[in-house]
C-alpha positions as CSV (number, residue, x, y, z in Angstrom):
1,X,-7.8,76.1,80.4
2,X,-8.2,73.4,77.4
3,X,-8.7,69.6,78.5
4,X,-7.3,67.8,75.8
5,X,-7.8,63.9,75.9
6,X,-8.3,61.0,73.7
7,X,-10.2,57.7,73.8
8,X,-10.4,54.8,71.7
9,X,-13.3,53.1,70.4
10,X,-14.4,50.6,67.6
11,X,-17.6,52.6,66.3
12,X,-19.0,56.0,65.4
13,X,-22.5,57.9,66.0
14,X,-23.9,60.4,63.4
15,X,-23.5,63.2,65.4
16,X,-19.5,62.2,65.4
17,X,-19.6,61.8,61.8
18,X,-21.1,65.2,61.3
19,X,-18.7,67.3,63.3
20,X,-15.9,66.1,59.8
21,X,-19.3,66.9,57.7
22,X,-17.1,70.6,56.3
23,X,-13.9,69.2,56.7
24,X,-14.5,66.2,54.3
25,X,-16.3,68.7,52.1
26,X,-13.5,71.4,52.0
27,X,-10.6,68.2,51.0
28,X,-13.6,66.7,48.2
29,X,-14.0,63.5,50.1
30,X,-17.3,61.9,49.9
31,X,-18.9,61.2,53.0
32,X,-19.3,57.5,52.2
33,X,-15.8,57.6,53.5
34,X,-17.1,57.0,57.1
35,X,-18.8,53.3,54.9
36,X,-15.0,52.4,54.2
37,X,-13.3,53.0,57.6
38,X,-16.4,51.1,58.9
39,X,-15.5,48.2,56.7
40,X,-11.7,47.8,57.9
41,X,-12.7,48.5,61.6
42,X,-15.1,45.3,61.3
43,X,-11.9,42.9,59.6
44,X,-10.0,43.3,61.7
45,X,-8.2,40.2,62.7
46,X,-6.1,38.9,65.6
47,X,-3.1,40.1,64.4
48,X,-4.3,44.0,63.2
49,X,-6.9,46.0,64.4
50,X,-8.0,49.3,63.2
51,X,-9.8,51.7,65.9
52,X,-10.8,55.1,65.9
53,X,-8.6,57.5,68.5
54,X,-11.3,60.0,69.3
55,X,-9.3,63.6,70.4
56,X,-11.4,65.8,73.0
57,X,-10.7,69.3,73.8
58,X,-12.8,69.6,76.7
59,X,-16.4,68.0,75.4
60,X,-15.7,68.6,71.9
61,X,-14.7,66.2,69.5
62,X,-11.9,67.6,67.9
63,X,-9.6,65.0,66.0
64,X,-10.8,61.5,64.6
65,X,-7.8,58.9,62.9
66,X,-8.6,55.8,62.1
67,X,-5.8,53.7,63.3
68,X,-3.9,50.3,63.3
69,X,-3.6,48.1,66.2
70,X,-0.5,45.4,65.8
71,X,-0.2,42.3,67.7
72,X,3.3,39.8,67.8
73,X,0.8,36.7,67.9
């Protein structure tokens, strides 16, 4: 049986940046893409934050948005 799940976090390794290595390829995205979402990830400001919702089907890392964060401050 599949064990789906998902975790948030604020940063990314190599190895999870290479797992999209095809995928980016296949849509003609460059891979400095991962220098961009880097960039909004570190502004981030009290009332926005961007994180990355890492999806997991058992160990794998299957899924990677980068996502927003509001807060009513």
């Amino acid at each position: 049986m599949d064990n789906v799940y998902c975790k948030n976090d604020v940063s990314l390794t190599e190895e999870e940046k290479r797992v999209f290595v095809g995928h980016l390829e296949q849509l003609e995205i460059a891979n400095n893409i991962w220098d961009l979402f880097g960039e909004w990830v570190a502004r981030s400001a009290p009332r926005i934050n961007f994180f990355y919702l890492k999806v997991y089907m058992d160990m794998e890392l299957m899924g990677l948005p980068l996502l927003p964060r509001h807060s009513n401050l």
